[in-house]
C-alpha positions, 0 to 999 in steps of 0.5 A: 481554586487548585487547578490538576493539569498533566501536559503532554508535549510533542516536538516534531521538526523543531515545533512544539505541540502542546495538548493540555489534558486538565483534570477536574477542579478540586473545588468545582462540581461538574455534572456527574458523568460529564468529561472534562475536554481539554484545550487543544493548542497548536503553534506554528505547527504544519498541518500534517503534523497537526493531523497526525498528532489529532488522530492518534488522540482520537484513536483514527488509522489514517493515510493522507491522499498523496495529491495533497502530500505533493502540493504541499512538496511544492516550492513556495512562491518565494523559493523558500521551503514547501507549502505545508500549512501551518496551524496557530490554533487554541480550542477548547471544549471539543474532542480531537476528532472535532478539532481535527474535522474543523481543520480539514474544513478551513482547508477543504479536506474531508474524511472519507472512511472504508468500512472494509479496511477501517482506515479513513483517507484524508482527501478532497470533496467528492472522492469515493471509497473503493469497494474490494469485491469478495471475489479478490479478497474476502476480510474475515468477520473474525481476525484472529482465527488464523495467525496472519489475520490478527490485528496488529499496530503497523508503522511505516516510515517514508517507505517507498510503496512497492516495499510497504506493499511487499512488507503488508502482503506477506504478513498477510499471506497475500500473493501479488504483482505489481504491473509495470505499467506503474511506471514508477522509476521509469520516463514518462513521456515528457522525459520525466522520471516517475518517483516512486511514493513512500507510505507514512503511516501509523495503525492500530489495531489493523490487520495486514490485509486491511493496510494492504488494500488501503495503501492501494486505494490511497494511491489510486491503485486497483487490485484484480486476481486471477481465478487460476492462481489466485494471484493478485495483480496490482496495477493502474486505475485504468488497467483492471486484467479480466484477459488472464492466460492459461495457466493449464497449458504450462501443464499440471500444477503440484504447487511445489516451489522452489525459493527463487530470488532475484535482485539485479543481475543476480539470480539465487536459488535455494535461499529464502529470499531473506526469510520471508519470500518464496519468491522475489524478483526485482529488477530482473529483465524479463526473459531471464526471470521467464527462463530461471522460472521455467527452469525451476517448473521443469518446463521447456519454453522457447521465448518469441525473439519479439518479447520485450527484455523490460526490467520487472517492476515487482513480483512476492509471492509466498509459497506459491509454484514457479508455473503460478509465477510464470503465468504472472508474469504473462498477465502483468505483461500481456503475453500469451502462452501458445502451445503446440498440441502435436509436440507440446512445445510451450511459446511465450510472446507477446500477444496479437490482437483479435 
């Protein structure tokens, strides 16, 4: 009996994984209609590659929770390398979807899907799917009738999270503010610097925005925005703004922007923040990002001497007006804009409790 077979091999940090698509036999008579499945063998081969070789198979955008990303990063008992898992196993008669449920079951994983985003997270029992409330961000029925919600194949590579989102949000012509109280690259309380994640990911067939809100949700991320602006402000599960300043004491909005970039010490009008920004702040002490914005809306603001002078996590926003960014900025924060009704004088300081 002549067996046809086509192998399809992958090799990923020095392991070969072997997927072994056979054809028919020439000789033999199947039921009509009736696929073929080939065996599905995995040798010495660490779960996450296994997975990720499994749902690109079976046609599944994926992210993997990063708790399970972190107890694999862990040094193993002996010192000697991580703790990722590792697969030795020979299948056969079931489609990589199958195979791929069967592992997370010997590891006490499941799959848990978003109907909004159409990308599942790879995760432990007994998590739930975040629901993204109309009243933050609307996902068209129909994704290709404007250019930014066409559904594209997307692939990010250890990019860390503020970049990806950044990446994701202006394709998807989504304003947003990471909030500070993030914390990534500062202490923690226990004197330990709080690293930054990076996002893995390969999609099809995603549009931006739907890779925007499952990155936040994979991360344990909540997204709130503000009714004025319009402005989706990124920030803790713990921290959701319902108090948002108003913007309406910065006076009347014209929505007329001037490209701001500023990385660092640096601050750099009229370039467009490498092509893709209107405006970008990064790094950027607080009272001189607040200054350089109030300059750009023509404003005159005086700064509480008690304001914190904390660098900014984040802040992209596309085609958006200075005011919008200020007002922001407040929200993220938490300052209050005061302003005095016989002179018009604009103050921005922190804000007193009630």
């Amino acid at each position: 009996m002549k067996v046809i077979s086509k192998t399809t091999t992958v090799i990923a940090t020095g392991v070969v994984i072997a997927i072994l698509l056979l054809a028919r036999s020439v000789n033999a008579q199947p039921a009509a209609n009736t696929p073929v499945l080939p065996p599905i063998e995995f040798d010495n081969c660490p779960l996450d590659v296994a997975l990720t070789a499994l749902t690109r198979e079976a046609d599944i955008n994926f992210l993997i929770d990063p708790r399970i990303i972190q107890s694999w990063k862990r040094p193993a008992a002996d010192g000697d390398g991580d703790q990722t898992p590792i697969e030795n196993i020979h299948l056969s008669g079931v489609t990589p979807e199958e195979a791929m449920k069967q592992i997370l079951r010997e590891h006490h994983l499941v799959l848990l899907n978003n109907l909004q985003t159409h990308i599942v997270r790879i995760t432990y029992p007994g998590q739930t799917v975040k629901e993204i409330s109309a009243n933050v961000y609307t996902f068209p029925i129909k994704s290709n009738r404007r250019s930014y919600e066409r559904r594209l194949p997307i692939q990010l590579n250890d990019v860390p999270i503020s970049i990806a989102l950044e990446a994701l949000a202006h394709e998807a012509n989504i304003n947003f503010a990471l909030s500070p109280r993030i914390g990534y690259g500062t202490v923690d309380k226990d004197g330990n610097v709080q690293t930054e994640p990076t996002v893995t990911c390969n999609w099809n067939n995603v549009t931006p925005a739907q890779g925007f809100f499952a990155v936040c949700e994979n991360y344990n991320l909540v997204v709130s925005k503000d009714p004025q602006t319009g402005i989706l402000i990124v920030g803790t599960n713990n921290e959701f703004i319902t108090n948002y300043v108003d913007a309406n004491l910065l006076g009347s909005d014209t929505n007329k922007f001037i490209p701001i970039q500023a990385m660092g010490s640096s601050v750099l009008q009229g370039t467009d923040c490498s092509n893709t920004n209107d405006i970008e702040l990064e790094d950027e002490p607080l009272q001189t990002a607040l200054k350089q914005l109030a300059g750009d809306a023509q404003i005159n603001i005086r700064l509480d001497p008690d304001l914190p002078n904390t660098p900014m996590v984040y802040i992209c926003l596309n085609h958006t007006s200075a005011k919008k960014a200020i007002a922001a900025l407040c929200d993220i924060y938490g300052l209050a804009i005061i302003k005095d009704p016989t002179t018009g004088d604009i103050e921005i300081g922190p804000q007193t409790s009630p």
